[in-house]
N, C-alpha and C positions, 0 to 999 in steps of 0.2 A: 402520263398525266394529260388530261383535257381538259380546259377553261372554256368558258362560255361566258361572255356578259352582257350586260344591258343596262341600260343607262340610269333607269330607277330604280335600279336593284344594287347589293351587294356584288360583286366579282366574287363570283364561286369558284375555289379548287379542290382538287380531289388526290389526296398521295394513296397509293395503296402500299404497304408495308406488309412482307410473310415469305415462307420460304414455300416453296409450289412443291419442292419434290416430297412424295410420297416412297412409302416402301411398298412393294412389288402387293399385298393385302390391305394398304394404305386407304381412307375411308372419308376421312375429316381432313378438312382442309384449312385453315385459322388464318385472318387476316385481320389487320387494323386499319381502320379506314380511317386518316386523317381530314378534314375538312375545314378549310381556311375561306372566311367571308372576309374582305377587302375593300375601302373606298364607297362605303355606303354614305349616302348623303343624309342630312338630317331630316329630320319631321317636321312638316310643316311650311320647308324653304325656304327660312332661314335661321343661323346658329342658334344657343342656347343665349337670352340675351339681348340678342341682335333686336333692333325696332323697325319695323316699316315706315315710311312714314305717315300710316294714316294711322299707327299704334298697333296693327291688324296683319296676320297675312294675307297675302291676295289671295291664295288656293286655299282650298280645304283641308280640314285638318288629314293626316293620316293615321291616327291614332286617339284611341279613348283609353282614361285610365280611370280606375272607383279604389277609395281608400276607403277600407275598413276597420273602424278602432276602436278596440276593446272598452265598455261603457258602462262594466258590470260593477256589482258593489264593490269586489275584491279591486280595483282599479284605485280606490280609496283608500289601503291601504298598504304601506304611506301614503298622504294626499300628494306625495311629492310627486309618485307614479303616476299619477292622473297627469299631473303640470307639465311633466315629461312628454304623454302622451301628444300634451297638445300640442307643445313648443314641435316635438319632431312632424306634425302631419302638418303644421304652416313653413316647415323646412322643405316638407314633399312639396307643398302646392306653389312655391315660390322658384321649386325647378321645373315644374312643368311647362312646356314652351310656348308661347303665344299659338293659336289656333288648335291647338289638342285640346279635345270633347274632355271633361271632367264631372268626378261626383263624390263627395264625400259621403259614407256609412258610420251611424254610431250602433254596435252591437249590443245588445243584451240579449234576455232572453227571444226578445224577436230585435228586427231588424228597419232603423229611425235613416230616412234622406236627412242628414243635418244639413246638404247645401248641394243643388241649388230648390231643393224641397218640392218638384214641383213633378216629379215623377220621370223626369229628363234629365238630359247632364246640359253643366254651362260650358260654355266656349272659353277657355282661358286669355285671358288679356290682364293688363294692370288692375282692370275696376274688379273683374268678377274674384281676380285670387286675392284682393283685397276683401271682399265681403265671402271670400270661403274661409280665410283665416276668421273675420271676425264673430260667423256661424259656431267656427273649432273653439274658439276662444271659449263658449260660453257650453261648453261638454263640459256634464260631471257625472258621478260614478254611481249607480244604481242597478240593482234586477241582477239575472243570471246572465248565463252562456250557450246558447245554442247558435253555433258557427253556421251550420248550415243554411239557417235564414240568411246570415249575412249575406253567402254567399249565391243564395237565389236570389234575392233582393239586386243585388252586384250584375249578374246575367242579366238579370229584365233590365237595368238599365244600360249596359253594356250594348244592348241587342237592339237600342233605338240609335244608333250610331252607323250611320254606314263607313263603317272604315274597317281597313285591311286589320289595323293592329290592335288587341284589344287586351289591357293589363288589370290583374289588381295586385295590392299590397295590403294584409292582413296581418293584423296586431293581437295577439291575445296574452293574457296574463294566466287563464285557467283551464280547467278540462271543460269540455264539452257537456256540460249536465244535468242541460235542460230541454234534450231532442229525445226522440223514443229511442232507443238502438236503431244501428242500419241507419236511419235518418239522412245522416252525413254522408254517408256511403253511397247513396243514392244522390244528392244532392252532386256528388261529385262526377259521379256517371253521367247523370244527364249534364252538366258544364264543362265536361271533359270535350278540345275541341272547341268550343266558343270562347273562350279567354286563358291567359296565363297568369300565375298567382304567386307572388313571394309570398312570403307565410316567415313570420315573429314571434317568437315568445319572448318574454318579458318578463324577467324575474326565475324564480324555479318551482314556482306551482302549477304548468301547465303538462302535459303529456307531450312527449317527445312526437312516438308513435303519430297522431291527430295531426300534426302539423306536415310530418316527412310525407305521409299518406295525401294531405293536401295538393303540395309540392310536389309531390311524384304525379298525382292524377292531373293534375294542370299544368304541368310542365315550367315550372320555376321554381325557386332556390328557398332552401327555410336555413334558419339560421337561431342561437339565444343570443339575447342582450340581455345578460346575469343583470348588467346594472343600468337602471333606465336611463340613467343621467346617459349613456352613450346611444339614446335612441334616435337624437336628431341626426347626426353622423350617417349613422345608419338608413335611415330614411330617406337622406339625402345621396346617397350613395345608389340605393336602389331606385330612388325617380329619375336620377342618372343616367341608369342603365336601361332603364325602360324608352327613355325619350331618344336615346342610341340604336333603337333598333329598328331596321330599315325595312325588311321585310317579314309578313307572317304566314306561317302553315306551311312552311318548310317541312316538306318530308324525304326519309333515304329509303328511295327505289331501290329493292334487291329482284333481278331476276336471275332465275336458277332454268340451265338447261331439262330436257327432260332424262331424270332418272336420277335428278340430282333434288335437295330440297335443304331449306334453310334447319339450321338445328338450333340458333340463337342468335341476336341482334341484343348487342347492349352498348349505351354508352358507357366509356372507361374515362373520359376527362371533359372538363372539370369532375363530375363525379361520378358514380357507377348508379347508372340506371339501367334494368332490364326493362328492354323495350316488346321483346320478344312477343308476346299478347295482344301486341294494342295494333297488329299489323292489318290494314286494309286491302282488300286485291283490288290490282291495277292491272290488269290484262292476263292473261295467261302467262303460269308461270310468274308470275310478277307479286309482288306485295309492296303497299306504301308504310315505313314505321315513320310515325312523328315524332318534329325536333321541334316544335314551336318557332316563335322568332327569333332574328338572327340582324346583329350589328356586326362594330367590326370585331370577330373574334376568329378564335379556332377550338375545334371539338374534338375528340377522337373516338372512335366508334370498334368492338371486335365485333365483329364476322366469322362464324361457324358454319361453315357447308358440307352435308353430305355427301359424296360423289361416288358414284358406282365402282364397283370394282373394275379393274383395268392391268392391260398386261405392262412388265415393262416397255420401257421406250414407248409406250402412250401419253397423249397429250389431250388435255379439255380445256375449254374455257368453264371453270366452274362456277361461277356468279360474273355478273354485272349490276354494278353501283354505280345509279346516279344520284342527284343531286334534284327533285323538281318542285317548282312551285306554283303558286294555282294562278292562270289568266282569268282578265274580266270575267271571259265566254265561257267560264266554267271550267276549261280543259286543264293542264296543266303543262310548263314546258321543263324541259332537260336543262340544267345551266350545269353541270359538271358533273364528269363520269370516271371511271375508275374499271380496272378489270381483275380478276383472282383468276389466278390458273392451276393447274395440275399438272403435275406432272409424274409417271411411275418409273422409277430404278431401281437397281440393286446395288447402289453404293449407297451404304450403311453410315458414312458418312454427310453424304449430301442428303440422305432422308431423316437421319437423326437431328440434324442444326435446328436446335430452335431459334426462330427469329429474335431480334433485342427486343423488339416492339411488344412482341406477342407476348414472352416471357414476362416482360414489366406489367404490362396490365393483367396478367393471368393472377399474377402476385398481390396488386392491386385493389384487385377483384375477392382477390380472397383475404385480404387486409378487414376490410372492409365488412364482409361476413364474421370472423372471429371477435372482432372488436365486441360488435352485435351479442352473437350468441357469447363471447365470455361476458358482457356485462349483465346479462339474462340470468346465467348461472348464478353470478355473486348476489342477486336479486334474492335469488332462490335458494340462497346460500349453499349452495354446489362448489365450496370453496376450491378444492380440488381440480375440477372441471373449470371451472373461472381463469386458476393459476395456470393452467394450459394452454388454455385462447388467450389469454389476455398476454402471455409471453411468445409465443407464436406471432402473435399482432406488432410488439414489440422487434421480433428478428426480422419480419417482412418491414417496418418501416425503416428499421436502420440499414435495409439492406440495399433498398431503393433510396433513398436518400430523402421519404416523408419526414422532415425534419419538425413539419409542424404537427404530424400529430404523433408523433415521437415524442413532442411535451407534453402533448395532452395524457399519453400512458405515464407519463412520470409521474401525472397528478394521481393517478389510481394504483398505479403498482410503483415498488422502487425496486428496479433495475441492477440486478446484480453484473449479467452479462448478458449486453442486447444480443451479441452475436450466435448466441446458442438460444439465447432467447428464454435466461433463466431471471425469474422476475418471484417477488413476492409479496399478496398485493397487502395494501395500504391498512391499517387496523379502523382510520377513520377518513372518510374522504368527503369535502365537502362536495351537496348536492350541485352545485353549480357546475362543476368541476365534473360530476362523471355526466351532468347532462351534455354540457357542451363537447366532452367528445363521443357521446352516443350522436347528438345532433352533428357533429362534422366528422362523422366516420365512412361516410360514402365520399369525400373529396379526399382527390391523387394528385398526383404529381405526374408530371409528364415524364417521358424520358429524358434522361442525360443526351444530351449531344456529342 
């Protein structure tokens, strides 16, 4: 393991976790890359809270955040959803920390500056998150849903901000369906890279799909809140996290010897993102996959390398993983590195062990798809097919010790025997219940210790 650090950054470390031996035809090499961020300081320069005494930070901010909240008619009904609405985005603007750049968005069909209205974002302080609450206050529910404007709308302000870190938080209660087709998908392409985005549904009228798709192309977390009345919590929870992260545009450097080549990059915790696609080259041999920003947490990432054939008693270094982030000057530096090796024998033994690591998230991984495709089936009313994934989903959680979305299959199937993974699913299940665990079925569990 190598550490590097630096004084305005997180302390980056790197575990690499696998078993290197191969068998004597041996080909693929599987690795887990842990990555632990440490002792990041706040935003801003000083706590959540905290006052200078001229009310002000003396430095500049390090971060912009734009809230986007759902403005449409359907937001009306209940009118309570709307009240919800607003009470949770003055829970957001009341965590955001003195000197972080700010902007509230009301969506509908297109996309309203409710505050600070002037095509810019405002600086947070006591005065301005007082008059952005009282902007929120006076949201009410009208027009359609097209997400996408919001989220152009969100970039261009975003993008008058010179700072490192740049977030949104997106509320919708409905589908998307007031954009052409594509629209969104495009929308997403181009802001893929410029900002990160938690992404909310609200209720159980909206598409799961729309939202996970957000969140995967911008690299932040989607989640339902079945009941709005839990939306401030929530809100508050995520401006939390956002105003906790220290540095942005984190990405994991894979370079691969020659003759060797990447076969996949995903993350496996907190939840199963294939990153594989979105790799940029960084020198020869080398590719950048992006992790967005990074407080204090820890990640874990598999690693699939190809490696050429080799006799036994051969040895390779077959990847190297680091850690880098982007300087003023444009370049980027190293803060923590990591190595995968190879190795070729003919002990049948030492090339068969599969690692604890690799094993869990391989499971994981596939937790994760079944869920998916058996709730698609029972969609499609593939009953059959459904009872299959959906108990298979069932014996991988209880096997890894996913306890929590072990309830979530309770609510959809009732569980005869998790361990074989005999299950039969539910005659009626409410909608809230198979969204949220469609919506939390890419989140794992880490290993046992």
């Amino acid at each position: 393991m190598a550490v590097f650090s630096k004084s305005n950054v997180p302390q980056f470390a790197v575990d690499i976790y696998q078993n290197e031996y191969l068998p004597e035809d041996g080909r693929e090499v599987n690795a887990i890359v842990t990555v632990t961020a440490t002792g990041g300081g706040t935003l801003g320069g000083l706590p959540l809270g905290a006052q200078s005494p001229t009310g002000m930070y003396g430095t500049a901010p390090d971060a912009a955040v734009v809230i986007m909240v759902d403005c449409s008619g359907s937001m009306d009904n209940p009118p309570t959803k709307m009240q919800n609405a607003r009470d949770a985005t003055a829970a957001a603007i009341d965590t955001i920390r003195d000197g972080v750049a700010f902007a509230v968005i009301a969506g509908t069909h297109a996309a309203y500056e409710v505050y600070p209205a002037d095509g810019r974002l405002a600086v947070a302080d006591f005065a301005t998150r007082h008059q952005a609450k009282q902007a929120v206050g006076k949201l009410s529910a009208d027009g359609g849903t097209a997400i996408g404007s919001w989220l152009w709308l969100a970039d261009e302000l975003l993008a008058t901000a010179d700072v490192p870190i740049r977030h949104g938080i997106l509320l919708t209660d409905g589908r998307n369906e007031h954009e052409e087709p594509g629209a969104l998908r495009a929308v997403l392409d181009a802001c893929a890279g410029h900002f990160t985005c938690d992404a909310r549904g609200v209720g159980t009228d909206w598409e799961v799909k729309e939202l996970t798709d957000i969140a995967s192309a911008l690299l932040g977390s989607v989640d339902i809140v079945a009941d709005p009345a839990g939306l401030a919590d929530d809100f508050r929870q995520m401006m939390e996290n956002a105003m906790g992260k220290g540095v942005a545009d984190v990405a994991l450097r894979v370079w691969t010897p020659q003759g060797s080549k990447v076969k996949w990059v995903k993350q496996v915790a907190p939840t199963v993102e294939d990153l594989t696609l979105r790799s940029t080259e960084a020198g020869p041999r080398a590719g950048d996959y992006p992790t967005g920003s990074w407080g204090d947490e820890s990640r874990d990432y598999h690693v699939c390398i190809q490696v050429p054939r080799s006799e036994v008693g051969e040895e390779m270094l077959a990847a190297r993983i680091s850690l880098v982030i982007p300087q003023p000057d444009s370049t980027t530096q190293a803060v923590a590195q990591g190595l995968v090796r190879a190795c070729w024998t003919d002990d049948m033994a030492a090339s068969t062990r599969i690692n604890p690591q690799v094993a869990h998230y391989t499971g994981q991984a596939e937790l994760a798809q079944v869920i998916q495709e058996g709730l698609e089936a029972r969609k499609q009313g593939d009953f059959d097919s459904a009872t299959a994934k959906l108990g298979r989903a069932v014996q991988l959680a209880s096997a890894s010790g996913n306890e929590d979305t072990s309830k979530l299959l309770a609510k959809v199937v009732d569980v005869v025997d998790a361990a074989s993974g005999t299950v039969r699913l539910k005659a009626r299940v409410a909608d809230a219940d198979e969204m949220t665990l469609e919506t939390r079925s890419t989140k794992t569990v880490r290993v046992k210790k």
